[in-house]
N, C-alpha and C positions, 0 to 999 in steps of 0.2 A: 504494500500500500504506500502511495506519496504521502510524506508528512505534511499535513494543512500546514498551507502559507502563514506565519503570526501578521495578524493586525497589530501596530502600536496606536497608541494614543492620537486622538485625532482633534485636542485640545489641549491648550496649555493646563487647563482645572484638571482633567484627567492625567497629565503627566506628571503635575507637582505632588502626588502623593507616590507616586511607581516610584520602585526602586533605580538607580542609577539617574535620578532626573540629573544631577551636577553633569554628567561622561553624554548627556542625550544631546542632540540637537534646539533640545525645546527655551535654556538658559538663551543661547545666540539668538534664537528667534526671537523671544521675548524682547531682546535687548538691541536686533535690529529694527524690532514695531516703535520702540519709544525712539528712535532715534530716527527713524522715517518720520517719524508723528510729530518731531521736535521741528525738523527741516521743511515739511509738509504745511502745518502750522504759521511758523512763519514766511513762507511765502503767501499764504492766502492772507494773514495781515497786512505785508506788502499792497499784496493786489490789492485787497478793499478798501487799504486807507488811498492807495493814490486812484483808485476810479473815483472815488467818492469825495476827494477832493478836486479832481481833473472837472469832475461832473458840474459839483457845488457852484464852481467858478465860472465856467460855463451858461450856467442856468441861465445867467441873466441876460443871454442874446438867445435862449431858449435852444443852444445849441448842444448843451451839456443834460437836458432832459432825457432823449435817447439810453443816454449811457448810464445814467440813474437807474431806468429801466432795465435794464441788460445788469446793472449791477446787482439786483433782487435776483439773477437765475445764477448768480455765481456760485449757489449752492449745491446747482444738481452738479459741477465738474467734480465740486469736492466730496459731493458723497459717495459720487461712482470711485473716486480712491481710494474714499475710506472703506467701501464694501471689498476691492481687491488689496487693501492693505490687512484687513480681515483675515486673510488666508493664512498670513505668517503665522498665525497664533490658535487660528480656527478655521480646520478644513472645509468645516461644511460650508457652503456657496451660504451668501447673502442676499437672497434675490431682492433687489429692489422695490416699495412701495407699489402697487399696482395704479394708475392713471387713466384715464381716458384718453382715447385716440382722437388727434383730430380733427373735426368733422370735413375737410378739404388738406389736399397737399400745398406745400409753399409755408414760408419763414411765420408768417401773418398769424394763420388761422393757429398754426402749432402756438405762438407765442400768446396769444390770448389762451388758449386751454392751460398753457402751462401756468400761467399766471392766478387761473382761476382753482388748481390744483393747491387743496392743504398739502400735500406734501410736498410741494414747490416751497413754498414759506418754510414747513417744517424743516427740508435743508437750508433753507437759510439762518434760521435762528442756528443751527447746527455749525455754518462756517463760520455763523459770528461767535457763536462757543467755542470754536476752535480757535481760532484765529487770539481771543484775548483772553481765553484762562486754559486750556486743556492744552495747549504745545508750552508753555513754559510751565508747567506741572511735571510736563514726562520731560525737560529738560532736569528741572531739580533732580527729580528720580533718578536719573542715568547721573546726575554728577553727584548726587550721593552716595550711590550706589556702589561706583567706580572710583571717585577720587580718594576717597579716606582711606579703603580699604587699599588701594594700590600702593599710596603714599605709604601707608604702614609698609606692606612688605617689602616695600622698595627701600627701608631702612639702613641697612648694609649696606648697600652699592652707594645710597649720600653719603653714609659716613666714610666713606672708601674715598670718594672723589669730591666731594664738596668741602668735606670736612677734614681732608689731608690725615683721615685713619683716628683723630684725636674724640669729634663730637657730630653730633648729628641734629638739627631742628626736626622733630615732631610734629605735624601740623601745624608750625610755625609756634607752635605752643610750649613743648616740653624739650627738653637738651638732652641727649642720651651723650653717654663718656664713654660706655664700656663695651667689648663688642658681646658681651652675654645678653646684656641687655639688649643689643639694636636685633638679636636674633631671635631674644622674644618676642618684640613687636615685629618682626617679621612674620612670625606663625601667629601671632593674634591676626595679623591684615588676611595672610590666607583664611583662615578662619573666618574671617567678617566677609570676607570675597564669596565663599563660598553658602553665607546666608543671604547676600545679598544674593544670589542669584534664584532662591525663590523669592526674594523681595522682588526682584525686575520680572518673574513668573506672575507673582499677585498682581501688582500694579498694571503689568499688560494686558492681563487679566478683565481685572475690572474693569479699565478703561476700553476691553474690547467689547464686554457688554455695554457700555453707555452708547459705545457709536450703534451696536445692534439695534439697541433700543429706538434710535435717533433716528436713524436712517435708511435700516433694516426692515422688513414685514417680518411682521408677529412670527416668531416660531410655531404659533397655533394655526396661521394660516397655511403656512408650511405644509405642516401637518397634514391638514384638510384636503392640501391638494396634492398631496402623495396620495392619501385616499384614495379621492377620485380617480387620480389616476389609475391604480392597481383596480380600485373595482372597474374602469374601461379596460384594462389588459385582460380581465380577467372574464369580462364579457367577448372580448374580441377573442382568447383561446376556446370558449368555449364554441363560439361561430367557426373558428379554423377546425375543431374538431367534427362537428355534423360534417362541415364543406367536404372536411378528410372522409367521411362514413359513408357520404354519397360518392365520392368520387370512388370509391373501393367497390359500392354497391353497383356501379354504372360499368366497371370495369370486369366487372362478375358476369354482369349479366349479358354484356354484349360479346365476353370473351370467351370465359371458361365454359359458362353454360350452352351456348351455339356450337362449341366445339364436342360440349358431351353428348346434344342433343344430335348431330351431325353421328358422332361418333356410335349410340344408341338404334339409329336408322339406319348404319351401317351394315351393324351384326342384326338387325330384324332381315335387311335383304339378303345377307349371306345363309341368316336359318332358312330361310325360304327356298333359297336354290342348294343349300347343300343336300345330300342322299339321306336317308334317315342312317346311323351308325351312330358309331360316337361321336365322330367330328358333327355330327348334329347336336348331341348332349351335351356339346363344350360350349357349341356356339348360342345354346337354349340357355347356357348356366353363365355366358358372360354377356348374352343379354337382358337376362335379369338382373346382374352386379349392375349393367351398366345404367337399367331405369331407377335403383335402388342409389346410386351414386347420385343420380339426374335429383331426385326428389330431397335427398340430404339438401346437394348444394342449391335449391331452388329453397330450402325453410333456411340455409344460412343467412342467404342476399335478403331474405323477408324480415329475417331478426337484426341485421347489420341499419340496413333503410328501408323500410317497405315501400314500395315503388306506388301505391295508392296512396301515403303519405303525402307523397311531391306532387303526386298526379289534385289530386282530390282533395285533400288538404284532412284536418284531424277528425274532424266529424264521418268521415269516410273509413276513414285507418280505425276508428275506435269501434266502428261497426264489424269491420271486417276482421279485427282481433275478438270480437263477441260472438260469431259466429265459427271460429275455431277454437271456441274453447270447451273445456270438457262439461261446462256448468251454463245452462241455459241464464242467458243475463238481457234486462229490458235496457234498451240505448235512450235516453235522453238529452240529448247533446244540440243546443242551438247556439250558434255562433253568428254576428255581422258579416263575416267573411275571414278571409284567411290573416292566419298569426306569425308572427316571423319565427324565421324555421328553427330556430333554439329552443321557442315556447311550445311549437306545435312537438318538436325531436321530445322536449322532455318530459310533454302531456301522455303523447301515445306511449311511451317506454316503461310510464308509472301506470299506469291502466295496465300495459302486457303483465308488469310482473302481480301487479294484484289479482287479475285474475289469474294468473300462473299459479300464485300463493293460494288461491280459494280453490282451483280443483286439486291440488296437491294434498292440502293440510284442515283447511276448514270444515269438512264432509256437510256442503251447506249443498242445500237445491236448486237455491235460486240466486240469483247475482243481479245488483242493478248498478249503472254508470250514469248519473245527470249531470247537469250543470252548465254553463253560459258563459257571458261573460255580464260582466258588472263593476259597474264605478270605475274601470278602467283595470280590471285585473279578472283574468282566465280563470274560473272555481270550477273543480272538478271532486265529484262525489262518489267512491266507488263503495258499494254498503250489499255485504253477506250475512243471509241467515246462519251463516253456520255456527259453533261450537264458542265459539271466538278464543280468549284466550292469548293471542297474534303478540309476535315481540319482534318489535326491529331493530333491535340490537341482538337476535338470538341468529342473525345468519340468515333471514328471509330475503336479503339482496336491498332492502330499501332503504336500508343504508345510506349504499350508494346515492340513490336517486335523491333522498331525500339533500345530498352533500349536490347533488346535480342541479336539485330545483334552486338550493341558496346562492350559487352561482348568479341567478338570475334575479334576486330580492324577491326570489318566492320561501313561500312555506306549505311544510309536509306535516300534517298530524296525523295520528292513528289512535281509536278507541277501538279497546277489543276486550271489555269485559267476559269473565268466563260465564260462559253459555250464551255470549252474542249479545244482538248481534256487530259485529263488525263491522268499522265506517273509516274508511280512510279518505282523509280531505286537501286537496292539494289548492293553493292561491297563488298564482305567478303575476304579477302586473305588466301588463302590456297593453297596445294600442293595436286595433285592425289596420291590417295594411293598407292604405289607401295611398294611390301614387299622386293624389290634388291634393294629403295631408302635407306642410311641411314639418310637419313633428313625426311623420313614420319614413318619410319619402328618404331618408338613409339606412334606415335600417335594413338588414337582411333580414327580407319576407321572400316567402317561397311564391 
């Protein structure tokens, strides 16, 4: 077996308690954010105090108005940095605030949407927080972080060269004389070096969530639309799976089966012109294998997609599995029209195995199937006189289905109290397919 690849840590919060954070990459990242963040910082003070003075002075030939304006969007550049400055420290993407598009192309109609967008303003108060308190915050950080503790361990080498081997200044503070001494404050700075370095982990930290906060969309949004998305994959797999069942059923039927049935009227003309002997008795005994083959793969193609399914739609297929089954059952089934082929694929499959389940194990008489559609969701009612008792978690196969119907934000219940009788009810939400809808007109409908 390959050994799984290790994931590390895919934030700084998460590496500052793991073992080896000092030897990891995550101290340098840390302490390349505050120091992008410092340089970053102030050039956007730069830039806002001279647009906003270039503008100011301006104003009064109304020429410097423009760029006032233009100076209020100086926030979406600096947020889109802050969200890819985000990465040093936290892998997961920062997708940006959601906005409205807008309503024509060209500089014009964009810059009024954007104008009219809270989250336009919201980066702007964001560069103006940046710009006058949050870049010289992570400068102190970094020059606390790193000076004192440097200057200590770098004791030795002053006393060596500054101080001609005799003395050394301490943070301009203390006189060292001795060199036992300059070596202890040497390992104290390693020491401090080495707690500063979850100190520049926290504070990058922190300050990485304030810009998340700032300029970020909610993690909860996030969230919501991972969601959706996977429940769309997960409708889309299950579309690619029928697509795969017909495409296998179509491939049965126009290939394997014409070649048996070919093959079947083959040895019927051979029994006919051979002599009666044996070579009659072989070819009487491998034209029975071969109608007996015919009939297997003719109920395989029926179980895989029933070709009245696609043809006729569910109301058809649920009839035509009621009259193959081993227990007389009344069909009530009214539908608008047809459903798209995932609802109909996994309507008819939970009816085959219920009645499959009811001539096998129920010893009931009678069977019925109703239901419609309503409020906008397909309800199907399969309900046995028999014994009842029924467990779907005991291996009955509905399991499965019922894991098939959730797929689709339907629901599977079964009552089967003992001595009956038995009612399984299935709810799928859907809409009839109508090609004038535009709420069905993408769906896969058969």
């Amino acid at each position: 077996m390959r050994p799984r690849p290790r994931t590390g840590p895919r934030t700084v919060w998460q590496a500052l308690p793991a073992r080896g954070y000092l030897l990891s990459p995550w101290p340098w990242r840390a302490l390349a954010y505050l120091v992008t963040g410092a340089v970053a910082g102030a050039a956007t003070l730069v830039v806002v105090v001279t647009a906003v003075a270039v503008g100011g002075v301006l104003a009064v030939v109304l020429v410097g108005l423009p760029l006032l304006v233009l100076t209020a969007l100086v926030g979406i550049p600096v947020a889109r940095l802050e969200r890819l400055r985000l990465r040093l420290i936290d892998r997961a993407p920062a997708p940006a605030r959601p906005v409205r598009q807008p309503p024509a192309t060209g500089p014009w109609p964009w810059l009024i949407t954007r104008l009219r967008e809270r989250a336009t303003w919201r980066e702007l108060g964001h560069a103006l927080l940046f710009a006058l308190v949050l870049w010289p915050l992570d400068a102190l950080v970094v020059a606390f972080a790193l000076a004192a503790p440097l200057h200590l361990a770098v004791t030795p080498l002053l006393m060596a060269t500054a101080g001609g081997g005799e003395e050394a200044k301490v943070l301009k503070q203390w006189t060292v004389t001795t060199w036992p001494a300059a070596s202890g404050i040497a390992v104290l700075g390693l020491l401090l070096l080495a707690l500063c370095g979850y100190a520049l982990g926290l504070a990058a930290g922190a300050r990485a969530e304030l810009t998340r906060v700032l300029v970020g969309a909610p993690r909860e949004d996030d969230q919501e639309a991972r969601v959706v998305e996977l429940t769309r994959s997960r409708v889309r797999l299950v579309d690619a799976f029928e697509a795969e069942r017909r495409r296998i059923e179509r491939d049965l039927h126009d290939g394997a089966q014409q070649r048996l049935v070919a093959l079947t009227m083959a040895l019927g003309l051979a029994r006919l012109d051979a002599p009666p002997g044996p070579l009659a008795d072989q070819l009487a005994k491998a034209h029975g294998e071969a109608g007996k083959a015919l009939e297997e793969l003719r109920e395989l193609i029926h179980g895989i997609h029933p070709k009245v399914l696609a043809d006729y739609g569910l109301p058809a297929a649920v009839a035509d599995a009621a009259d193959r089954s081993a227990v007389p059952v009344d069909v009530t089934l009214e539908l608008p029209g047809r459903l798209p082929q995932a609802v109909e694929a996994a309507a008819y499959f939970v009816v085959c195995e219920a009645l499959a389940n009811i001539g096998r194990h129920s010893g009931a008489t009678r069977a019925a199937v109703t239901g419609g559609h309503r409020d906008g969701r397909l309800v199907l009612r399969v309900r046995d006189d028999g014994r009842g008792g029924a467990d779907a978690a005991a291996g009955s196969g509905l399991t499965g289905l019922a894991d098939r119907v959730s797929v689709l934000d339907g629901r599977l219940s079964l009552s089967s109290p003992p001595g009956g009788p038995t009612l399984l009810s299935v709810e799928i939400p859907c809409e009839p397919c109508d090609p004038r809808d535009p709420r069905t007109r993408t769906e896969p409908c058969a």
